[in-house]
PAPAFI-374406 format. One record per residue (C-alpha): x, y, z. Coordinates in pm, 1 decimal. Layout:
BEGIN
         xx         yy         zz
          X          Y          Z
...
% end
This chain:
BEGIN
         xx         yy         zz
     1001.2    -2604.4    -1464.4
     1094.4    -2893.2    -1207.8
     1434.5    -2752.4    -1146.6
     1277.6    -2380.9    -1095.7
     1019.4    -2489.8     -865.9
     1246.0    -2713.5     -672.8
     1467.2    -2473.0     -620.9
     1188.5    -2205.7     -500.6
     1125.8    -2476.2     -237.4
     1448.5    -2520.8     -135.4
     1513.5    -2158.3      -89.9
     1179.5    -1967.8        6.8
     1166.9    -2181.4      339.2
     1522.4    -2087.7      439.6
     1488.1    -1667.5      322.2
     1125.7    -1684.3      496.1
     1309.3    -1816.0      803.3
     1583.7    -1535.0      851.1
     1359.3    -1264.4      756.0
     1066.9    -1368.6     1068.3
     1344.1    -1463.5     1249.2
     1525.5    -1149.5     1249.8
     1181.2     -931.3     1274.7
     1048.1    -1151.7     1543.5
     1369.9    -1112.2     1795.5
     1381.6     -698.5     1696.0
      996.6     -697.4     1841.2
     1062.3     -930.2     2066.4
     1326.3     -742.8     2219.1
     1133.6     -417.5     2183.6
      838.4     -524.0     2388.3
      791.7     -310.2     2720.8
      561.1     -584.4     2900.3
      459.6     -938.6     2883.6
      179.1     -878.6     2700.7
      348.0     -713.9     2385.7
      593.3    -1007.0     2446.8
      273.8    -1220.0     2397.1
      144.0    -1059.0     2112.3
      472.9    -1056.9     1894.8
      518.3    -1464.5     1979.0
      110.4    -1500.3     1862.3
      196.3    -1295.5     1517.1
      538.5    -1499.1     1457.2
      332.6    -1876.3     1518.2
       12.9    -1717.0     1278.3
      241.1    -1567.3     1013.1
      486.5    -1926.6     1066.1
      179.4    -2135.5     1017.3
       23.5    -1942.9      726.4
      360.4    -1971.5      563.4
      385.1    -2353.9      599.6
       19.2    -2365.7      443.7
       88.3    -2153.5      177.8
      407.7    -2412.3       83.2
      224.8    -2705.3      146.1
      -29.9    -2617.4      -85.4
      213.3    -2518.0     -329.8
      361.1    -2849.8     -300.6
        2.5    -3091.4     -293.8
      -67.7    -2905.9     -606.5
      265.9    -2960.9     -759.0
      241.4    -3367.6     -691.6
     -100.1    -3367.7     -823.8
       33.1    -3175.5    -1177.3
      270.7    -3488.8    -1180.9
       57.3    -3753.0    -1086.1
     -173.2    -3617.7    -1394.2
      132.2    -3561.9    -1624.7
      209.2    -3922.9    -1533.4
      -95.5    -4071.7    -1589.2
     -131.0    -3900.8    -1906.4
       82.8    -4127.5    -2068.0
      -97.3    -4457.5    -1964.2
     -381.7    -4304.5    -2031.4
     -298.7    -4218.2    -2414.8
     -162.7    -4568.0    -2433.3
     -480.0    -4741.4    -2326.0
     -691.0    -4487.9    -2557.6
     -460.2    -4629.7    -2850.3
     -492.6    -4998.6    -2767.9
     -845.2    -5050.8    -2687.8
    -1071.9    -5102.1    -2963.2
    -1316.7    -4809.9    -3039.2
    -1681.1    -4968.8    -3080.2
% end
């Protein structure tokens, strides 16, 4: 699962990239007047800042999976140690 998700971070960033990249500069080039040339630069920043959310999110949660998985283990081995009253 580490490997697989790893590699979806690796990757999706990268894909994401030349696909907005490619889109935004065919717009971008087919804009008639500044303020089509405007708009297309607004959608590219939105749809580049919702995609960095979206991965950091993926990522917080994917830390906080490990720090639980991680604590599990200390937490078993306390459970096992200390005397049950």
């Amino acid at each position: 699962m580490m490997r697989a998700n790893r590699f979806d971070a690796a990757s999706q960033p990268r894909e994401s990239f030349c696909r907005a990249t490619s889109r935004r500069w065919e717009n971008l080039l087919g804009a008639r007047s500044l303020d089509k040339a405007i708009e297309v630069q607004t959608e590219y920043a939105r749809a580049a800042y919702e995609g960095y959310v979206s991965q950091a999110i993926k990522l917080s949660r994917l830390y906080a999976d490990l720090g639980k998985e991680a604590f599990k283990s200390y937490q078993d081995f306390a459970a096992k140690v200390t005397p049950v009253k």
